[in-house]
PDBQT receptor file of N, H, CA, C and O in Angstrom, charges set to zero:
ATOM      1  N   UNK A   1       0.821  -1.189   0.000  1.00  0.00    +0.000 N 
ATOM      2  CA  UNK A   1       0.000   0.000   0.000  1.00  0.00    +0.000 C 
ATOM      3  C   UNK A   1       0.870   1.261   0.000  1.00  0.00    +0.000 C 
ATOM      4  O   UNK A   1       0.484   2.265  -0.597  1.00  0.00    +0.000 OA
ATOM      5  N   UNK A   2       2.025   1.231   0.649  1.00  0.00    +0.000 N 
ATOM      6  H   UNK A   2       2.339   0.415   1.135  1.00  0.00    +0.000 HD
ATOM      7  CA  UNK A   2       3.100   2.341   0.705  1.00  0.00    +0.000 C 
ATOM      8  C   UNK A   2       3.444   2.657  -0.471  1.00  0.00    +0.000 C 
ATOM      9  O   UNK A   2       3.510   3.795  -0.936  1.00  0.00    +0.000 OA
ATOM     10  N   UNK A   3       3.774   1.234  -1.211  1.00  0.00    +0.000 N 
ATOM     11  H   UNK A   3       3.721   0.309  -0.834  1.00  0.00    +0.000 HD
ATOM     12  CA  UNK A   3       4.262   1.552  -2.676  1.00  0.00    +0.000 C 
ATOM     13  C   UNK A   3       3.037   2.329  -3.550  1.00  0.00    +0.000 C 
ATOM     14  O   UNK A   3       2.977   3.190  -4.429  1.00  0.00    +0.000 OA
ATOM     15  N   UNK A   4       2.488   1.841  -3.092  1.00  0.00    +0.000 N 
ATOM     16  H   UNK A   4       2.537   1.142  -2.378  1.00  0.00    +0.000 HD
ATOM     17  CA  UNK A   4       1.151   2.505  -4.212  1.00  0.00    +0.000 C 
ATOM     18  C   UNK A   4       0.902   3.944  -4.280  1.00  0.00    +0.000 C 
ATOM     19  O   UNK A   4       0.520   4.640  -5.220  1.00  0.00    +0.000 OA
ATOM     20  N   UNK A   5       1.299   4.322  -2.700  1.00  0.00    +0.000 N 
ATOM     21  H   UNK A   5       1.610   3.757  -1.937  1.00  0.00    +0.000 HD
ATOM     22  CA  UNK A   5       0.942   5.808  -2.266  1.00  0.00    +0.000 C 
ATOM     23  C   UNK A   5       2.209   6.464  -2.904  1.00  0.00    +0.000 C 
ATOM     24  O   UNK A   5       2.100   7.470  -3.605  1.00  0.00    +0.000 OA
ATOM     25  N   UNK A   6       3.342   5.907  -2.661  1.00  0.00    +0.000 N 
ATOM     26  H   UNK A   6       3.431   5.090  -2.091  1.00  0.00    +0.000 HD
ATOM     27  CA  UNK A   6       4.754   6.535  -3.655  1.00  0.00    +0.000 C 
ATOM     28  C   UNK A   6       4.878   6.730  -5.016  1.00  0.00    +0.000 C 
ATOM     29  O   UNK A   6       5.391   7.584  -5.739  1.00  0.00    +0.000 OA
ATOM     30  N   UNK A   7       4.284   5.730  -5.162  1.00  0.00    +0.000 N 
ATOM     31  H   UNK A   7       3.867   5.036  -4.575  1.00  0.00    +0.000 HD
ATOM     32  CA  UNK A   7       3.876   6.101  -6.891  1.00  0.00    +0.000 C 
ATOM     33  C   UNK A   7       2.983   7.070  -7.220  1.00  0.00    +0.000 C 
ATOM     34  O   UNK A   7       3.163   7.684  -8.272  1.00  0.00    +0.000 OA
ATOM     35  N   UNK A   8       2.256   7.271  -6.675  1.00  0.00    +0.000 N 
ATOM     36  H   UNK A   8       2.110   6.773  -5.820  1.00  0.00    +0.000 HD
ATOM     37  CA  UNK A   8       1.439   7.881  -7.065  1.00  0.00    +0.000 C 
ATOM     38  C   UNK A   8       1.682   9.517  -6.582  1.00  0.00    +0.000 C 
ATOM     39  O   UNK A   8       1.293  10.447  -7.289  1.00  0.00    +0.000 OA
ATOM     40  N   UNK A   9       2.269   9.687  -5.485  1.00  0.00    +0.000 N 
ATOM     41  H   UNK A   9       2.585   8.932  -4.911  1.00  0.00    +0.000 HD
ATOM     42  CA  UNK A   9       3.434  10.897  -5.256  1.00  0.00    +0.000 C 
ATOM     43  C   UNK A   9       4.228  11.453  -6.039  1.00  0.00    +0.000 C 
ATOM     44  O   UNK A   9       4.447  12.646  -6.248  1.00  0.00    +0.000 OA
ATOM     45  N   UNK A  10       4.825  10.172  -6.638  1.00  0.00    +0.000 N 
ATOM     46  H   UNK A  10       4.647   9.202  -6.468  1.00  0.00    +0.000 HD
ATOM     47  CA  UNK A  10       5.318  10.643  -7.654  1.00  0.00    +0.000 C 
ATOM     48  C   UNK A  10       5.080  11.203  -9.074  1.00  0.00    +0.000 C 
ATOM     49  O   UNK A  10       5.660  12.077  -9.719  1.00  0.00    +0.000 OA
ATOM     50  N   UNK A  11       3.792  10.221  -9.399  1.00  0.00    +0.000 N 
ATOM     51  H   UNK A  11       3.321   9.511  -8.875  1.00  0.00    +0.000 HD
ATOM     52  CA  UNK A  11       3.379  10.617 -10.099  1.00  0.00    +0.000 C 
ATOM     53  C   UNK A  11       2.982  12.353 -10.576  1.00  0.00    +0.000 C 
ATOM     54  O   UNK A  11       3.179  13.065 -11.561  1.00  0.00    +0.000 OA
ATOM     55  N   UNK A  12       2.366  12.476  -9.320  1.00  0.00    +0.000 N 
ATOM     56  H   UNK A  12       2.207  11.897  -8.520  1.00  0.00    +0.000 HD
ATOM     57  CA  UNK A  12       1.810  14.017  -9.228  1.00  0.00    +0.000 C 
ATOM     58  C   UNK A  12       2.653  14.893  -9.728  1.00  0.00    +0.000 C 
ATOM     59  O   UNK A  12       2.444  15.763 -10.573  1.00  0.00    +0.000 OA
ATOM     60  N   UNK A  13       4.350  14.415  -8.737  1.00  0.00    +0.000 N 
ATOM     61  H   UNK A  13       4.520  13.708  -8.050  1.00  0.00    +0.000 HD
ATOM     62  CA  UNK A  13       4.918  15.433  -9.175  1.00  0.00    +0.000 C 
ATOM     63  C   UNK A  13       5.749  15.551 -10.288  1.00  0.00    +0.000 C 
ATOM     64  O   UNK A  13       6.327  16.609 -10.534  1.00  0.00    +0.000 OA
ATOM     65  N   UNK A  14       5.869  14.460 -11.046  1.00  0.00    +0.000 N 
ATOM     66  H   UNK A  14       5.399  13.600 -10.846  1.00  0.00    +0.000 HD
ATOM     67  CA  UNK A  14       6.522  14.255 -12.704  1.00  0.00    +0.000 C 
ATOM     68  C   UNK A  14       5.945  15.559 -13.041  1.00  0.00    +0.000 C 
ATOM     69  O   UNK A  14       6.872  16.307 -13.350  1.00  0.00    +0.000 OA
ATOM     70  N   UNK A  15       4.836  16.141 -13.114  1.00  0.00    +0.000 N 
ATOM     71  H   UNK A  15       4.083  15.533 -12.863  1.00  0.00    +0.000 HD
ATOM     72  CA  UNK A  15       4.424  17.690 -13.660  1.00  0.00    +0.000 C 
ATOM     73  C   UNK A  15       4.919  18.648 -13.229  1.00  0.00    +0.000 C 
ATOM     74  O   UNK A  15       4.954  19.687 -13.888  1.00  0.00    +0.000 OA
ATOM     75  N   UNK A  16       5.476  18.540 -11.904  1.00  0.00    +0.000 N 
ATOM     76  H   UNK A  16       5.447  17.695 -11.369  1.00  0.00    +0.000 HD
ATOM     77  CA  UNK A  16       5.725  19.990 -11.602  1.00  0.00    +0.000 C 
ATOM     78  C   UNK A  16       7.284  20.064 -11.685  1.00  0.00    +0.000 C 
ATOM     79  O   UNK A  16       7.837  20.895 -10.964  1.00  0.00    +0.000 OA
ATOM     80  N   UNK A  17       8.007  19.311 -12.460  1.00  0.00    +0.000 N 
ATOM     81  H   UNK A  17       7.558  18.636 -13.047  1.00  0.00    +0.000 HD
ATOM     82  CA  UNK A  17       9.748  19.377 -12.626  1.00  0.00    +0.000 C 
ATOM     83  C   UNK A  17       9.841  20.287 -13.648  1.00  0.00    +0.000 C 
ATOM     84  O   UNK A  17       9.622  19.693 -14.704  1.00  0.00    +0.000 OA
ATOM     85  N   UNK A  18      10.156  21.937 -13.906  1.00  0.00    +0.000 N 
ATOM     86  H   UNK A  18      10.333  22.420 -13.049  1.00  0.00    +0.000 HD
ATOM     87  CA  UNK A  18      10.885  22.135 -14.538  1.00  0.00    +0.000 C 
ATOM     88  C   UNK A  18      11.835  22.842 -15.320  1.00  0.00    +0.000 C 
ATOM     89  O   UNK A  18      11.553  24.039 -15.393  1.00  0.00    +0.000 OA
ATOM     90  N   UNK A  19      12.806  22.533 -15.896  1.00  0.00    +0.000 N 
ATOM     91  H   UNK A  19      13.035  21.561 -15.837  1.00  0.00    +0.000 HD
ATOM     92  CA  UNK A  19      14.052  22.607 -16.336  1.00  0.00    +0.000 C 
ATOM     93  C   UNK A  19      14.194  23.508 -17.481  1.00  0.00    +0.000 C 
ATOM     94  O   UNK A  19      13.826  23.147 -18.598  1.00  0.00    +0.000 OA
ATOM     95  N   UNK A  20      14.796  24.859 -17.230  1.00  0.00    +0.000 N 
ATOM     96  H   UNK A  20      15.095  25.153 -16.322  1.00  0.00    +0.000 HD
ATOM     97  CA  UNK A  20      14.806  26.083 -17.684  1.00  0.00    +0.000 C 
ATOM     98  C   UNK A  20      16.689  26.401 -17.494  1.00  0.00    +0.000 C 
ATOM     99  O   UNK A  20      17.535  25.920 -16.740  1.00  0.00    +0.000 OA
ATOM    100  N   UNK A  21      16.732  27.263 -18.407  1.00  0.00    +0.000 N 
ATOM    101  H   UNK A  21      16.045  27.654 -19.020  1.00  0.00    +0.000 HD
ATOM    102  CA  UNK A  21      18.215  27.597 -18.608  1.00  0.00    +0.000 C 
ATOM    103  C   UNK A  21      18.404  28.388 -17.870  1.00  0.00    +0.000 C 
ATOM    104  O   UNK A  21      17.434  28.863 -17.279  1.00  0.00    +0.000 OA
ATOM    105  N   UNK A  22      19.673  28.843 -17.602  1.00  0.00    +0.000 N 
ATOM    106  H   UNK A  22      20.460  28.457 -18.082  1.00  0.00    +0.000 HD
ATOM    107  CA  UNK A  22      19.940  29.698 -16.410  1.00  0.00    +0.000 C 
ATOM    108  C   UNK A  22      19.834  31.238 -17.369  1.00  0.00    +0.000 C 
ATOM    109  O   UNK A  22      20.265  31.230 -18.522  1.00  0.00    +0.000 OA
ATOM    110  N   UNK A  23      19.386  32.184 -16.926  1.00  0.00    +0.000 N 
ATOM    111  H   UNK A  23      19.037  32.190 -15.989  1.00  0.00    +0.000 HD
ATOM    112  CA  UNK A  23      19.290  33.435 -17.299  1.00  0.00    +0.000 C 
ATOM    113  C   UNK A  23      21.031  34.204 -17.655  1.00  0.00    +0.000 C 
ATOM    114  O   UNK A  23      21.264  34.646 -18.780  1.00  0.00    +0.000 OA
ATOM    115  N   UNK A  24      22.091  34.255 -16.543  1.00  0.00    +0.000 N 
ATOM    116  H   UNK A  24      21.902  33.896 -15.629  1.00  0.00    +0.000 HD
ATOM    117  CA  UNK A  24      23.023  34.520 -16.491  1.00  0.00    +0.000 C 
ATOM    118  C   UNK A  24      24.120  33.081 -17.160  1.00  0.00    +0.000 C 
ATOM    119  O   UNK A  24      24.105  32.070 -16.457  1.00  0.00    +0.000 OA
ATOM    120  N   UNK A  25      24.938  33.042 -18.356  1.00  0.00    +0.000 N 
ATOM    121  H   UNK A  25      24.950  33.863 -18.926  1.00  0.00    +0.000 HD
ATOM    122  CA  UNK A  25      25.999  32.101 -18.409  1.00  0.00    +0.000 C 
ATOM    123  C   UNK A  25      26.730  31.557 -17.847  1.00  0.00    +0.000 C 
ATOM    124  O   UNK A  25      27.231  32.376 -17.077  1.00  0.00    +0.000 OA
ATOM    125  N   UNK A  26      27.329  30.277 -17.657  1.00  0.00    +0.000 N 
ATOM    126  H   UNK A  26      26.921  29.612 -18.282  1.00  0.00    +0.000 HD
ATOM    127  CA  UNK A  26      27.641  29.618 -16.745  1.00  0.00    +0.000 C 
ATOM    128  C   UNK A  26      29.110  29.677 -16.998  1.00  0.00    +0.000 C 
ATOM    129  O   UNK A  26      29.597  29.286 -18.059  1.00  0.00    +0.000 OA
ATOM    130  N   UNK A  27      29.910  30.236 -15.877  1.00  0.00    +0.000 N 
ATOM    131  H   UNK A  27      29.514  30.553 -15.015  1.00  0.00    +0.000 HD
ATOM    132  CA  UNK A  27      31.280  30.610 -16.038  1.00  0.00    +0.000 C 
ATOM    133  C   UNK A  27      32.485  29.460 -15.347  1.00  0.00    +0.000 C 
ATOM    134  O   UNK A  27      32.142  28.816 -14.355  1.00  0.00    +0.000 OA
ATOM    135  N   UNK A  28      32.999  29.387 -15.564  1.00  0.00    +0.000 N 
ATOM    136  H   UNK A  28      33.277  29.909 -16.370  1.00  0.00    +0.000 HD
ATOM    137  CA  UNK A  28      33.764  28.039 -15.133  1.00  0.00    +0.000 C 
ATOM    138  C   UNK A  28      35.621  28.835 -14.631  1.00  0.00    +0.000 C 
ATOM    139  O   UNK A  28      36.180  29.099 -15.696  1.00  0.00    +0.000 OA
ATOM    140  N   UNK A  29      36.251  29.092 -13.803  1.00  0.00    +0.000 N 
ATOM    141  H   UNK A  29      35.797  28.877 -12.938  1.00  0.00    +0.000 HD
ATOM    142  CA  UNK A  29      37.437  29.992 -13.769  1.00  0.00    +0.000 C 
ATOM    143  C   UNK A  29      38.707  28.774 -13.339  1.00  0.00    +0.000 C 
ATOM    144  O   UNK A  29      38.896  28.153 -12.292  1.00  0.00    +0.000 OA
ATOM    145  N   UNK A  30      39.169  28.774 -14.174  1.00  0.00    +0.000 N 
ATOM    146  H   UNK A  30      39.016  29.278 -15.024  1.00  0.00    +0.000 HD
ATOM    147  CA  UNK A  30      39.898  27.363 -13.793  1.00  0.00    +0.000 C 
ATOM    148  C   UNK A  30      41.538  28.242 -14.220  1.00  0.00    +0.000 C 
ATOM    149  O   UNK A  30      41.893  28.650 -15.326  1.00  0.00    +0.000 OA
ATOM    150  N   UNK A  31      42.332  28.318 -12.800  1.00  0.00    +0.000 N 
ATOM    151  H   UNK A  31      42.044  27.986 -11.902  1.00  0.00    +0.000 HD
ATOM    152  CA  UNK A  31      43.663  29.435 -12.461  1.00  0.00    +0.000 C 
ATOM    153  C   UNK A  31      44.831  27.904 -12.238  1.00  0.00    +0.000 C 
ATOM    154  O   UNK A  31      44.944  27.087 -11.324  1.00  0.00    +0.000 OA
ATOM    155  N   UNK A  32      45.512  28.072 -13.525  1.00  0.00    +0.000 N 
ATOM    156  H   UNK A  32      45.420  28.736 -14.267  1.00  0.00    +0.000 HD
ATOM    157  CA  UNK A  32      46.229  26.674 -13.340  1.00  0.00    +0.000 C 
ATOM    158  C   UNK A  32      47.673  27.326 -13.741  1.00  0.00    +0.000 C 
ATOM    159  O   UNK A  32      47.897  27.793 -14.858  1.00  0.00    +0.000 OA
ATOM    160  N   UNK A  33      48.731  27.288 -12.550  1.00  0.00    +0.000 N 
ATOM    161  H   UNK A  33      48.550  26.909 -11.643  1.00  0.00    +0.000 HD
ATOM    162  CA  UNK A  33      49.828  27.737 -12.649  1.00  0.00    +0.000 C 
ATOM    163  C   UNK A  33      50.966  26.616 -12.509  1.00  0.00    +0.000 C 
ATOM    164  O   UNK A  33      51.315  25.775 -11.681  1.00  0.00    +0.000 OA
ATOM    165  N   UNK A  34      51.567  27.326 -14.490  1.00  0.00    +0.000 N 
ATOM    166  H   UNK A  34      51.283  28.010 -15.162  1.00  0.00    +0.000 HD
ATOM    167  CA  UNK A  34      52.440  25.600 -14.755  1.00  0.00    +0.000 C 
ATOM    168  C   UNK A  34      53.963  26.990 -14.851  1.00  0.00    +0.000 C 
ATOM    169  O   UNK A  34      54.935  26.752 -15.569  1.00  0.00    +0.000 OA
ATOM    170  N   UNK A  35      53.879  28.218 -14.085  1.00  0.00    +0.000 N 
ATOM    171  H   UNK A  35      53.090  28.412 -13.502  1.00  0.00    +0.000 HD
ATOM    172  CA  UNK A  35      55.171  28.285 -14.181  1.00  0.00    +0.000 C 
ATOM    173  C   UNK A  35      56.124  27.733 -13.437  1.00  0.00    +0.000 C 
ATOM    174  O   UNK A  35      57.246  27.706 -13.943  1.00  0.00    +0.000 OA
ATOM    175  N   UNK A  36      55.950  27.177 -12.120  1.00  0.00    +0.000 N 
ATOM    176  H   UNK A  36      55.038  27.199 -11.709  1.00  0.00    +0.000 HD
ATOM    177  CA  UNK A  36      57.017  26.107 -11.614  1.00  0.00    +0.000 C 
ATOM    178  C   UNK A  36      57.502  25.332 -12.428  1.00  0.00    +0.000 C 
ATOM    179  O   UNK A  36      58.680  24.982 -12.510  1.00  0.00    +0.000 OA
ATOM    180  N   UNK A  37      56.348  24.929 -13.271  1.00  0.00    +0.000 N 
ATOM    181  H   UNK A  37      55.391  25.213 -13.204  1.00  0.00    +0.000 HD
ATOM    182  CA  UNK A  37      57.654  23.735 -14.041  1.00  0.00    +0.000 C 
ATOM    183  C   UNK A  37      58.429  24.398 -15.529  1.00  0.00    +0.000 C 
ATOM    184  O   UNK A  37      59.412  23.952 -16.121  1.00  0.00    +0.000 OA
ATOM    185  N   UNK A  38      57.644  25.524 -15.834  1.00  0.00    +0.000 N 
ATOM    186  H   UNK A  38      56.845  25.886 -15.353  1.00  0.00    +0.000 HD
ATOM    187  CA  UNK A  38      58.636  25.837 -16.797  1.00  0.00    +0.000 C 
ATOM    188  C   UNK A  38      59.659  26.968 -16.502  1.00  0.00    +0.000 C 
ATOM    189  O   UNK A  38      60.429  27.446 -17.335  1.00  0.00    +0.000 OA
ATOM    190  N   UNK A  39      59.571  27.274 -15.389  1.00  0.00    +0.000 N 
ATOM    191  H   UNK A  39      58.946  26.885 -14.712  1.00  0.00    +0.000 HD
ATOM    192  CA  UNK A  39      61.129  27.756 -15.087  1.00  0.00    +0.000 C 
ATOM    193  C   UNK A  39      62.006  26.603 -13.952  1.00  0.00    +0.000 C 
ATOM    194  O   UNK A  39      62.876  26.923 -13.143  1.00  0.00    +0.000 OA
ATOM    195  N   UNK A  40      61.511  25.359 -14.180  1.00  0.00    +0.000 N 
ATOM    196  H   UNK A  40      60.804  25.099 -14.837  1.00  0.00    +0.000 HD
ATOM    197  CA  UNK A  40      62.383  24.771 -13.437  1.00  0.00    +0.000 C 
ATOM    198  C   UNK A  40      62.971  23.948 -14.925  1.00  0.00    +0.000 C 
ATOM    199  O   UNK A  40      64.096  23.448 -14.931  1.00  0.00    +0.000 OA
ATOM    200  N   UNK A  41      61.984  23.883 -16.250  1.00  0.00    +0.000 N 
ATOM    201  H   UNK A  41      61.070  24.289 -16.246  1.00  0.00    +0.000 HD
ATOM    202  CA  UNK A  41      62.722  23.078 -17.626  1.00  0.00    +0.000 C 
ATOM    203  C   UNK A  41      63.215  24.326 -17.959  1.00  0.00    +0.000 C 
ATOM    204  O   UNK A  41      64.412  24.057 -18.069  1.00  0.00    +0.000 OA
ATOM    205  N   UNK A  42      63.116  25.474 -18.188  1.00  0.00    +0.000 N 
ATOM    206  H   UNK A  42      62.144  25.692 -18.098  1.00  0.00    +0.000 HD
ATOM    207  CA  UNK A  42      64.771  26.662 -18.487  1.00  0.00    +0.000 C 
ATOM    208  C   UNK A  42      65.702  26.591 -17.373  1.00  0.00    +0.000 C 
ATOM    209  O   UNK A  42      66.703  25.965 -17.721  1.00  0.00    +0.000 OA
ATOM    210  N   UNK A  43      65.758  26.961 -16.258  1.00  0.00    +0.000 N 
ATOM    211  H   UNK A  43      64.945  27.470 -15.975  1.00  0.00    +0.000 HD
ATOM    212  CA  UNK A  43      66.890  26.791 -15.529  1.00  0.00    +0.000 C 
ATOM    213  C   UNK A  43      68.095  25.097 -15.722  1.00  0.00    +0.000 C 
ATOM    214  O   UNK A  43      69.324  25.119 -15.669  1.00  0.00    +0.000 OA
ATOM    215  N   UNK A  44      67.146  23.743 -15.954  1.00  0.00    +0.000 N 
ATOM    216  H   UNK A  44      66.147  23.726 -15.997  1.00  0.00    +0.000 HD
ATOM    217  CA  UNK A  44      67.690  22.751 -16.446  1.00  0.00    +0.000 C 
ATOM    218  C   UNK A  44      68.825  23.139 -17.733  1.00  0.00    +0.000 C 
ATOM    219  O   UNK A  44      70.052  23.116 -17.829  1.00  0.00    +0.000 OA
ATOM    220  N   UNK A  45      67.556  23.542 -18.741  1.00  0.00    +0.000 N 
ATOM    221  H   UNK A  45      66.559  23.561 -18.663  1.00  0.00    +0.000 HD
ATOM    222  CA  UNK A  45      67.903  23.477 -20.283  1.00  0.00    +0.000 C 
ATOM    223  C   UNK A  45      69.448  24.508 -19.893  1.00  0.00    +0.000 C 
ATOM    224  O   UNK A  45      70.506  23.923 -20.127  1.00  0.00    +0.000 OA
ATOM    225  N   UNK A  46      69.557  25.987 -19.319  1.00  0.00    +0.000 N 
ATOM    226  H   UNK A  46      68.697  26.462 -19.129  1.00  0.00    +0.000 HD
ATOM    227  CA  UNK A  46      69.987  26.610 -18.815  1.00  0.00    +0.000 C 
ATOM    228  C   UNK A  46      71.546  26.306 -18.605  1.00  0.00    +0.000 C 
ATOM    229  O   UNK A  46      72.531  26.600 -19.282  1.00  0.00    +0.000 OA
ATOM    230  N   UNK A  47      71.390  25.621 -17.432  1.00  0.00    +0.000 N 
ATOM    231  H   UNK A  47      70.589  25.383 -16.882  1.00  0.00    +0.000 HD
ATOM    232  CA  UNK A  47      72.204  24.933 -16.793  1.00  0.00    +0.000 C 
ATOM    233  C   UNK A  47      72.855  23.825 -17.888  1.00  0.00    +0.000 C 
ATOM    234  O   UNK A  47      74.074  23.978 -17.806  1.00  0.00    +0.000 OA
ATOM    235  N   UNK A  48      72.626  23.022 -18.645  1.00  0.00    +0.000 N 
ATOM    236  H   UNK A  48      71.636  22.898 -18.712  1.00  0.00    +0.000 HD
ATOM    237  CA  UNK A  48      72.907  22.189 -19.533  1.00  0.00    +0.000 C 
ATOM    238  C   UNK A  48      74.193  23.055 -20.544  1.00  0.00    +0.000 C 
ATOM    239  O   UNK A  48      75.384  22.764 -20.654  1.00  0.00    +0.000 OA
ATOM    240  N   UNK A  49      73.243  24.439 -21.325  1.00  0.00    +0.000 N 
ATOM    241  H   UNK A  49      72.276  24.676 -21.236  1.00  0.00    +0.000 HD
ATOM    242  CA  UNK A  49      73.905  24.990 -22.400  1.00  0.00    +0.000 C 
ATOM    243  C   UNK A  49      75.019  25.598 -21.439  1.00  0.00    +0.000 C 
ATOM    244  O   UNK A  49      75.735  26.074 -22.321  1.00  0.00    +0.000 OA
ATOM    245  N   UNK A  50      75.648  25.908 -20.288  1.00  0.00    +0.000 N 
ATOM    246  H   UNK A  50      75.067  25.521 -19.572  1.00  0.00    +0.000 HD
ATOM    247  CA  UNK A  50      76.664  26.628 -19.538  1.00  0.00    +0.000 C 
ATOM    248  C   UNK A  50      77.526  25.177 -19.518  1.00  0.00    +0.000 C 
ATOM    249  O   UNK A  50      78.697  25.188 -19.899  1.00  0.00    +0.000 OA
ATOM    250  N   UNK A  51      77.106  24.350 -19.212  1.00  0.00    +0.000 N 
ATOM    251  H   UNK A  51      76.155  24.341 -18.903  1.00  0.00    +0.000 HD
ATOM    252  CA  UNK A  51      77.933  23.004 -19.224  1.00  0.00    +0.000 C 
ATOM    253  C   UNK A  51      78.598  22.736 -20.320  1.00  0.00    +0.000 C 
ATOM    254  O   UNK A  51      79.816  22.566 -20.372  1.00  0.00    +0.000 OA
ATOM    255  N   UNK A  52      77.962  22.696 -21.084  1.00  0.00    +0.000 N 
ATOM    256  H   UNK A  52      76.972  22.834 -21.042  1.00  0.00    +0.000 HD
ATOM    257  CA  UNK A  52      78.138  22.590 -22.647  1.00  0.00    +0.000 C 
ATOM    258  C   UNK A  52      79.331  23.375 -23.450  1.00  0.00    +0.000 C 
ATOM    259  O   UNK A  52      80.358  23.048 -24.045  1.00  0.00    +0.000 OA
ATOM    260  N   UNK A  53      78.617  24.622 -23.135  1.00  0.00    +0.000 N 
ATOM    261  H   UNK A  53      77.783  24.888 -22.651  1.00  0.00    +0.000 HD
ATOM    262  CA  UNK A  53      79.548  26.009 -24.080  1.00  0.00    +0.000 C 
ATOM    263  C   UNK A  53      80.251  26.735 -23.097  1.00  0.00    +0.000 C 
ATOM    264  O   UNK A  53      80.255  27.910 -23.463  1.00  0.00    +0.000 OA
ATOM    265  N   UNK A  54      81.251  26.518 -21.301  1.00  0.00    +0.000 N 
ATOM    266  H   UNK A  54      81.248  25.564 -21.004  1.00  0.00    +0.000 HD
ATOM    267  CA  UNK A  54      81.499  27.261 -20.665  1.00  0.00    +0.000 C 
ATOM    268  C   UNK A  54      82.290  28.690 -20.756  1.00  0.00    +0.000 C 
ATOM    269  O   UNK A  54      82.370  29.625 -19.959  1.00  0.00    +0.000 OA
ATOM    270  N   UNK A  55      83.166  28.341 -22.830  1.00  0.00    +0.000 N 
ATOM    271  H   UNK A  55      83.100  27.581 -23.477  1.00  0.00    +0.000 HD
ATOM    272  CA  UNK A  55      83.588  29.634 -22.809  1.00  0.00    +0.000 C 
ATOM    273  C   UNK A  55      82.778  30.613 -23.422  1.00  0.00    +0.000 C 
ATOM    274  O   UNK A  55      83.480  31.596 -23.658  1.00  0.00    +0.000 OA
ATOM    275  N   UNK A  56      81.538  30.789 -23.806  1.00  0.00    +0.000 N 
ATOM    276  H   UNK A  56      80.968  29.990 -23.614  1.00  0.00    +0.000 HD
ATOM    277  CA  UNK A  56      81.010  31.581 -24.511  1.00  0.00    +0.000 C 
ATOM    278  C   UNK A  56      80.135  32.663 -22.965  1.00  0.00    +0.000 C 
ATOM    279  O   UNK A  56      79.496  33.700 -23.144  1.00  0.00    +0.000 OA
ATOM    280  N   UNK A  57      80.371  32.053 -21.710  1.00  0.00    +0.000 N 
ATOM    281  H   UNK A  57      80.890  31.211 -21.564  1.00  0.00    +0.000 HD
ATOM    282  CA  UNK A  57      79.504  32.854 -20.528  1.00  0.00    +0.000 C 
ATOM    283  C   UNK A  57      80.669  33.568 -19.992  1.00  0.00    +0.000 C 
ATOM    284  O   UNK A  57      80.537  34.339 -19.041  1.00  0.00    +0.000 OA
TER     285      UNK A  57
């Protein structure tokens, strides 16, 4: 009998769902900081060409 009454709860409210766009655009801010690693691959690369060529520094 519970089930019956749930269904039918539900039923009712299958009508009242609904699904409208948001007025304002949906902004997403995604702050992704990759300079650690690219001044840690120049200081490498860096370090490499001084090894390399020590009389030209």
């Amino acid at each position: 009998m519970k089930a019956i009454a749930a269904l039918a709860g539900l039923a009712l409210l299958a009508g009242c769902i609904n699904v409208t766009a948001p007025d304002k655009p949906i902004v997403i801010q995604l702050d992704i900081n990759i300079r650690a690693d690219v001044v840690l691959a120049l200081a490498e690369d860096a370090a490499n060409t001084i090894e390399d060529n020590p009389d030209i520094f």
